[in-house]
C-alpha positions in Angstrom: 7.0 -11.1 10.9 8.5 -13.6 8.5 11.5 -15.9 9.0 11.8 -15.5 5.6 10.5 -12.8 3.8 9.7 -10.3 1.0 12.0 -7.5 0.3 8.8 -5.3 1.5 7.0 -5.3 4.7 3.0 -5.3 4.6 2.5 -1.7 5.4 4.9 -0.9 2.2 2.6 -1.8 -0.3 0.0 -0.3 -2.0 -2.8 -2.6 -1.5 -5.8 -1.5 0.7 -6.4 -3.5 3.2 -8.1 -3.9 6.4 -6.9 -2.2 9.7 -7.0 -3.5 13.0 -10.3 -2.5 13.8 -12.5 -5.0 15.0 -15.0 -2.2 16.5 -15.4 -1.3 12.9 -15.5 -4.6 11.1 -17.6 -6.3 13.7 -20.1 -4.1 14.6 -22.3 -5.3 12.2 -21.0 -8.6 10.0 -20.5 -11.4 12.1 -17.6 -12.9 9.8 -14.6 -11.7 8.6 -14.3 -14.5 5.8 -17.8 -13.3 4.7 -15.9 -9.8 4.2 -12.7 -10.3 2.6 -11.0 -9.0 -0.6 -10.8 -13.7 -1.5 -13.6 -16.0 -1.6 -13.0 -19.7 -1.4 -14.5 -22.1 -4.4 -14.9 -25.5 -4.2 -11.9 -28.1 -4.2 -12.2 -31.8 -3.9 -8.5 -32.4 -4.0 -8.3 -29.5 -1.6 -10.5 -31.5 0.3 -8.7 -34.3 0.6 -5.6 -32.8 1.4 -7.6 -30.9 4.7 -8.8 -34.5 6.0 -5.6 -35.8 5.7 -4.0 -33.3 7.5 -6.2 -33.2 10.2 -4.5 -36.3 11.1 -1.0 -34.5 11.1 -2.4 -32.4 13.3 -3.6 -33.8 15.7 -0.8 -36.0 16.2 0.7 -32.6 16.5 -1.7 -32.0 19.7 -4.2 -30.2 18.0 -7.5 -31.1 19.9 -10.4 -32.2 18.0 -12.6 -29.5 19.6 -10.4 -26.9 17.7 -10.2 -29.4 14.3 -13.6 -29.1 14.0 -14.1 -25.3 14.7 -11.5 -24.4 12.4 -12.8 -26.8 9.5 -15.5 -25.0 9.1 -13.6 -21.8 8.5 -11.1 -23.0 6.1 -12.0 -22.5 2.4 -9.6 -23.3 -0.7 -8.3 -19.6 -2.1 -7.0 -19.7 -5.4 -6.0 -16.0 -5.8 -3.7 -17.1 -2.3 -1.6 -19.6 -4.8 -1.7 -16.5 -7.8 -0.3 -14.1 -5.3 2.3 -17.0 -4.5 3.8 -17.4 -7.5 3.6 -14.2 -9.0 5.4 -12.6 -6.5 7.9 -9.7 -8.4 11.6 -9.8 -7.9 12.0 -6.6 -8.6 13.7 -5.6 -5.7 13.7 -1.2 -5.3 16.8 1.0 -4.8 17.3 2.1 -1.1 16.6 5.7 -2.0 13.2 4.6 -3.3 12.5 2.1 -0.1 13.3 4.9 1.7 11.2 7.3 -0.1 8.3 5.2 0.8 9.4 4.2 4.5 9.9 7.3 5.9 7.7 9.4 3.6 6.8 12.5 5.2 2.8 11.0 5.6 4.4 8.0 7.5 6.7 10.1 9.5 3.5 12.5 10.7 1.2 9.3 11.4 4.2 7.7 13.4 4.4 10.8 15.4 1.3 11.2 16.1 1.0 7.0 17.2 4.1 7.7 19.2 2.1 10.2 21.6 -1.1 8.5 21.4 0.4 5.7 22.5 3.0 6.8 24.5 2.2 6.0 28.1 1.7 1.7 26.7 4.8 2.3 24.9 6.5 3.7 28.0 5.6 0.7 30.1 6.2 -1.6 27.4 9.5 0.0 27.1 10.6 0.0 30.7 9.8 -4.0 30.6 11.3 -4.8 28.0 14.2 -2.7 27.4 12.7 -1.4 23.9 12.6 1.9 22.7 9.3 3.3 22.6 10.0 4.9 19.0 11.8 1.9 17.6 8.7 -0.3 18.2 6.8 2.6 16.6 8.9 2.3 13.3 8.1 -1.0 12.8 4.6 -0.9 13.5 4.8 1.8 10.7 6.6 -0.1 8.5 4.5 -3.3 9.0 0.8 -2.4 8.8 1.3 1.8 8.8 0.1 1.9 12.4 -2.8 -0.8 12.0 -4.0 0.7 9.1 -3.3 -2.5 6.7 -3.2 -5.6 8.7 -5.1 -7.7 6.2 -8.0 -9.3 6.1 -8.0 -12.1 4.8 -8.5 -15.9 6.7 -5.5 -16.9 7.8 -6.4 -20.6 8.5 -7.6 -20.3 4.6 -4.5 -18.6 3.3 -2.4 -21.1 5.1 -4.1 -24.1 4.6 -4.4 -23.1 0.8 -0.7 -22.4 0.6 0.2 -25.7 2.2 -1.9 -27.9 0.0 0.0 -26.1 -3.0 2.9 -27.5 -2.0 5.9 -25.1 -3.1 7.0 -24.5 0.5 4.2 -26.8 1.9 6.5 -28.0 4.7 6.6 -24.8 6.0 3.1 -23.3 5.4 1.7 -26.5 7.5 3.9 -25.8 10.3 2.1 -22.3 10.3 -1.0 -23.5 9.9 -0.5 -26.1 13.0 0.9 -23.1 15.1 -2.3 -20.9 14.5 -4.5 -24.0 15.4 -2.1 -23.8 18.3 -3.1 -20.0 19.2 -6.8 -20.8 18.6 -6.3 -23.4 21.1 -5.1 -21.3 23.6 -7.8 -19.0 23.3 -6.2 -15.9 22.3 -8.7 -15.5 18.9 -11.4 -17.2 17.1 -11.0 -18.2 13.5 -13.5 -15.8 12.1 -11.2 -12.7 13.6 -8.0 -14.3 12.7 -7.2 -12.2 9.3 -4.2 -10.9 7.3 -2.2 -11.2 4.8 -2.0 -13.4 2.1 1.1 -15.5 3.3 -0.2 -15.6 6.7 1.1 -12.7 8.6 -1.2 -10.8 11.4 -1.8 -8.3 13.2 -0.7 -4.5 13.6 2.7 -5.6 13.7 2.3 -8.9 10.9 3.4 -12.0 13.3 3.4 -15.4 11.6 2.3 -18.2 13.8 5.0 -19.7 14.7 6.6 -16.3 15.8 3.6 -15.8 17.8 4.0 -18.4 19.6 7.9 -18.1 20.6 7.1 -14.4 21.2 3.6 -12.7 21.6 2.9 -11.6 24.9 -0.5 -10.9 26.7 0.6 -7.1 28.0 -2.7 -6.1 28.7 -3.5 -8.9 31.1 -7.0 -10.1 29.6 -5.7 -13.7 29.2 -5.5 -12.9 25.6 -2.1 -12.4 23.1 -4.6 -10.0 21.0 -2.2 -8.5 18.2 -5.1 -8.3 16.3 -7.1 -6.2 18.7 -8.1 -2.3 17.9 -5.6 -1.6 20.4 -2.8 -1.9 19.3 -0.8 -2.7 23.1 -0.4 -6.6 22.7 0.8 -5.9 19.5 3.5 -3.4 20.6 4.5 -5.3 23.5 5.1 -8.7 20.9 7.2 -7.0 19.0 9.5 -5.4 21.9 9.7 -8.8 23.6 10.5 -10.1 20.1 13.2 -7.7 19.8 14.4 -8.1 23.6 15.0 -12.0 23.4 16.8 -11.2 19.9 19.1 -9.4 22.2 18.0 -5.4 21.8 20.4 -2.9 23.8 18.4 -0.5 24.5 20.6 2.7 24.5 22.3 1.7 21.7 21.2 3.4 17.8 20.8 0.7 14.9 23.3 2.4 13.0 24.6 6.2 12.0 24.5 8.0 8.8 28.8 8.6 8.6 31.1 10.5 5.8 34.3 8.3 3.9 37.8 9.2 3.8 38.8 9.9 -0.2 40.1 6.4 -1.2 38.2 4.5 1.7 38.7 0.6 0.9 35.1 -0.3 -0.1 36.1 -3.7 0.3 36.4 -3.0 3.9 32.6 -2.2 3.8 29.9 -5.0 4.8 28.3 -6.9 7.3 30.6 -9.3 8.0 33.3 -6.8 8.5 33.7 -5.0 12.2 36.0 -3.2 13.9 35.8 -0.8 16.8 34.2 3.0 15.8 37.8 4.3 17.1 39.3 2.0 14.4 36.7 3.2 12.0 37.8 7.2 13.1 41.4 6.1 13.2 40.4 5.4 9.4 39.1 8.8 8.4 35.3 8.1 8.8 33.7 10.4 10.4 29.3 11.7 11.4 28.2 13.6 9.3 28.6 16.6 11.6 32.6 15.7 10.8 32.9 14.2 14.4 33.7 10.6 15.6 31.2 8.0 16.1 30.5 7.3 19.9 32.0 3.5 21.1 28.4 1.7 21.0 30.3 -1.7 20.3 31.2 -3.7 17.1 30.4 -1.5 13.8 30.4 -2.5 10.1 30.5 -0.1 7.6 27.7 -0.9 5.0 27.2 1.2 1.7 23.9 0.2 -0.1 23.8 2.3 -3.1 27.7 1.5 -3.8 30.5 3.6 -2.8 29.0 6.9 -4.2 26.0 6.5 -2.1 25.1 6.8 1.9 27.5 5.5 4.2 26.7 3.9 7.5 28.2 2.3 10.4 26.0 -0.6 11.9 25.7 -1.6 15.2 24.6 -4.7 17.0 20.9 -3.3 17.0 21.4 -3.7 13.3 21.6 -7.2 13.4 18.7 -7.5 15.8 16.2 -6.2 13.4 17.5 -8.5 11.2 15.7 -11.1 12.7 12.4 -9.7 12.6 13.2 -9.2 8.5 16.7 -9.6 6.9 16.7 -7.3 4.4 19.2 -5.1 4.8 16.8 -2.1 3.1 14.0 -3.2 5.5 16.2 -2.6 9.1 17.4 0.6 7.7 14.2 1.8 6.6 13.5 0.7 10.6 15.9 2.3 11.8 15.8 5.5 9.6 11.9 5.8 10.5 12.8 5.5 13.9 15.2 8.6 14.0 12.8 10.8 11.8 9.9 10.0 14.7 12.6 11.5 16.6 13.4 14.7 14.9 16.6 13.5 13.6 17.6 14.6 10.0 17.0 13.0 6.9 19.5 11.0 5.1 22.3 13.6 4.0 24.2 11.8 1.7 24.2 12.1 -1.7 22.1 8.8 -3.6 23.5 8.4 -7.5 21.2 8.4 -10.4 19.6 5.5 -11.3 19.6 2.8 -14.1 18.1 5.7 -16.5 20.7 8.2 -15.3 18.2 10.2 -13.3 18.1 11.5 -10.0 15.1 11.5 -7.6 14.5 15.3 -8.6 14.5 14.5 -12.1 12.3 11.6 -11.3 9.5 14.0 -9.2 9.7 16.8 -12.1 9.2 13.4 -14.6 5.8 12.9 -12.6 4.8 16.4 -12.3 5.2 17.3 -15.9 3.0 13.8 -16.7 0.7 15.1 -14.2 0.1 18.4 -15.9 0.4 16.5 -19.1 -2.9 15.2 -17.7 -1.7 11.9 -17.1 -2.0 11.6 -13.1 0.8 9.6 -11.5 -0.9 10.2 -8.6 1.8 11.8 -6.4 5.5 13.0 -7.0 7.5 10.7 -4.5 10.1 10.4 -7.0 9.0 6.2 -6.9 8.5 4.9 -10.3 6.3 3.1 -9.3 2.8 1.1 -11.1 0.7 4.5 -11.5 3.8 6.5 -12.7 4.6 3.5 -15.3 1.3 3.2 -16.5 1.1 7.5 -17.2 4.0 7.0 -19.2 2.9 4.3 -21.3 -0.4 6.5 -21.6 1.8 9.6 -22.6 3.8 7.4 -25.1 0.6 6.3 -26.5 -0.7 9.9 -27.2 2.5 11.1 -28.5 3.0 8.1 -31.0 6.0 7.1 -29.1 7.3 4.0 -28.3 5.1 2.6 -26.0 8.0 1.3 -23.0 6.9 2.0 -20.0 10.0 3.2 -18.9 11.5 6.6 -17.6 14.1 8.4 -19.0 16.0 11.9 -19.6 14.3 12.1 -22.9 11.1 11.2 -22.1 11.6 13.9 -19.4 13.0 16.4 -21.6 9.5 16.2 -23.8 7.4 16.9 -20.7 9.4 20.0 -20.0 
C-alpha cells in the first residue's frame, strides 16, 4: 500500500499483470526480470547514480553482501519514468469506482476467496482483531485476489524512479527498505516483482510499509506477501489495519437516507456527532430505522447532495491509512458488505457531466456493440474501449470524431 497514492488501487486497472504464483512463473524460468512486461537498456548516468548510492546505503546498514546481490538485478527502466509522469488525473465518479470495485465478477471471486481461505482468515482474524471479509475486500481491491500483483523488478522500478528524481527522496527510502527485506531474508531479488511504483504482493505493500507491518503468519521465517499463498499477505494487511487501530465489530460506514432540507454543509469528514444526534436530525438506514451507536459518525455525500448518503465510522478512517481516497475505503468497505450478502448501494447516483445515467450509459455500449463496434462489456464505465468504439462509430457515421458520450450520440444508436 502507498502512503501516498493513486486514486485506483492495483487490482482496479485494466492492465494484465502477473499473479502471485510463483509455482507457475518459476517452474520453468529461473528469473522474473528475464520475464517481465519492461526490459532495462543501458544508462551510464544511471550508472553513476547506482554507485553513488550504494554509498547512501550502506551508511544506511545495507550490508555489502546484499549491495552486491542486488546490483546485479537492478537495470535502468525507462517505460518506469513514462508511466511516472504520464500518470492521468482523471479521477472517476464514485458510481463508476464502484461499478468496477464491487462488480458482480469481483464480488463472486471475493466469495469464493473468502471460503477458500476461510480457516487462515479465521485465525488471522482471531489474532488480530480483523474481519475476515474486510481483509478479503482489500485483497480484492488491491491485486483481485492475487491475480495482478505485478511483475515487474522492484529493485529496478525503484531504483529507476529514484535516479529520476521527481520524488527521488522518497523512491530511495523505498528502495533502501526493500534492500532492507532482502537482507532479512524474507525474498530474493529475482522474485521480488510488482508494480511499477514499487508496490508488492497480493495485497501491494511498499517497502517501507513492509517493514513497519508485514508479518511472518505462517511461521517459515519468511514475511512472504509474494508467495502463492496468499496467508502472509492477509495476515500483513490485518496487522496493518490492527495497529491503525481497527474495531473489530464495528462497520466502516452505513448506506443512510437525509431529512428534506438536511444542512449539506453539516456533511464531511471533519464533521461528527453521535448517530443519536444524527437520528435526532432526521437521518435515518435505509430500512427508515436509526443507525446503531458504533461511536463518532460523519456524514459524507460523494456524488453531492442528490447522491448516496453515508455515515462514517472510525473504521472509516482506518482504511484511510492503507489509501486515502475517500472512493478507495468506500469501495473497501462496500466490497466488504457485498462478500457478505448485504445489498447494493440503494441510493439514487445523478447523471453525469453528459446528462446520462448509468442505464443510459450500458444501453450507450450495447447499441455500439451491436453497431459492431465492441466496447467489450456494458459496466456502464466509459471507460478506454468504450471511448475508442465511439470514436470508431463517429468515424463511420461522418460525425464529429470526439470521443465522447452523449444523449445524442445515444439516441443514433437506438
Amino acid at each position: 500500500m502507498w502512503i501516498s497514492r493513486r486514486a485506483f488501487a492495483l487490482g482496479l486497472g485494466s492492465m494484465t499483470l502477473a499473479g502471485c504464483s510463483p509455482a507457475a512463473r518459476f517452474a520453468a524460468r529461473p528469473s522474473v526480470a528475464a520475464q517481465s512486461s519492461m526490459r532495462p537498456v543501458p544508462n551510464e548516468s544511471f550508472d553513476a547514480w547506482l554507485a553513488g548510492f550504494q554509498g547512501r546505503a550502506r551508511a544506511k546498514g545495507v550490508s555489502e553482501a546484499v549491495l552486491a546481490s542486488a546490483k546485479r538485478s537492478i537495470g535502468f527502466l525507462p517505460e518506469v519514468i513514462e508511466r511516472d509522469r504520464n500518470q492521468t488525473e482523471f479521477k472517476r465518479s464514485l458510481e463508476d469506482y464502484l461499478s468496477i470495485a464491487a462488480s458482480e465478477e469481483r464480488i463472486a471471486k471475493g466469495r469464493a476467496a473468502l471460503a477458500r481461505e476461510g480457516a487462515s482468515l479465521a485465525r488471522i482474524e482471531a489474532r488480530y482483531g480483523v474481519e475476515a471479509h474486510v481483509v478479503t475486500a482489500v485483497w480484492g481491491l488491491e491485486s483481485f485476489y492475487g491475480e495482478r500483483c505485478g511483475d515487474i523488478p522492484v529493485l529496478s522500478a525503484l531504483a529507476t524512479l529514484a535516479f529520476e528524481g521527481r520524488r527521488g527522496a522518497f523512491f530511495e527510502s523505498q528502495l533502501v527498505a526493500a534492500l532492507k527485506i532482502l537482507q532479512n531474508g524474507d525474498i530474493t531479488p529475482e522474485r521480488m516483482t510488482g508494480s511499477w511504483a514499487g508496490a508488492m504482493g497480493h495485497t501491494q505493500f511498499i517497502p517501507t510499509s513492509y517493514e513497519l507491518f508485514a508479518v511472518d503468519f505462517t511461521g517459515d521465517g519468511r514475511r512472504d506477501i509474494w508467495s502463492e499463498d496468499p496467508t502472509d499477505a492477509l495476515a500483513s494487511t490485518a496487522a496493518y489495519l490492527a495497529k491503525s487501530g481497527w474495531t473489530k465489530g464495528q462497520p466502516w460506514g452505513v448506506e443512510v437516507r437525509l431529512p428534506a432540507g438536511f444542512n449539506a454543509t453539516l456533511a464531511g469528514r471533519k464533521t461528527t456527532r453521535s448517530p443519536v444526534d444524527w437520528a435526532a436530525m432526521g437521518i435515518r438506514d435505509m430500512r427508515g430505522g436509526t443507525v446503531p451507536n458504533h461511536g463518532a459518525a460523519s456524514i459524507l455525500l460523494p456524488s453531492g447532495p442528490a447522491g448516496p448518503a453515508f455515515m462514517v465510522f472510525r473504521n472509516f478512517t482506518v482504511i484511510t491509512r492503507y489509501n486515502n481516497s475517500e472512493s478507495y475505503v468506500i469501495g473497501v468497505g462496500h466490497l466488504s458488505d457485498r462478500l457478505l450478502g448485504r445489498s447494493p448501494i440503494l441510493g439514487v447516483f445523478p447523471p453525469d457531466a453528459n446528462g446520462m445515467t448509468k442505464e443510459d450509459r450500458q444501453h450507450l455500449q450495447a447499441g455500439l456493440t451491436r453497431a459492431g463496434f465492441d466496447t467489450e462489456g456494458t459496466d456502464g464505465v466509459i471507460g478506454p474501449r468504450t471511448r475508442a468504439a465511439i470514436s470508431d462509430f463517429q468515424r463511420s457515421r461522418g460525425m464529429v470524431v470526439t470521443g465522447e458520450p452523449g444523449l445524442e450520440l445515444l439516441a443514433a444508436l437506438r
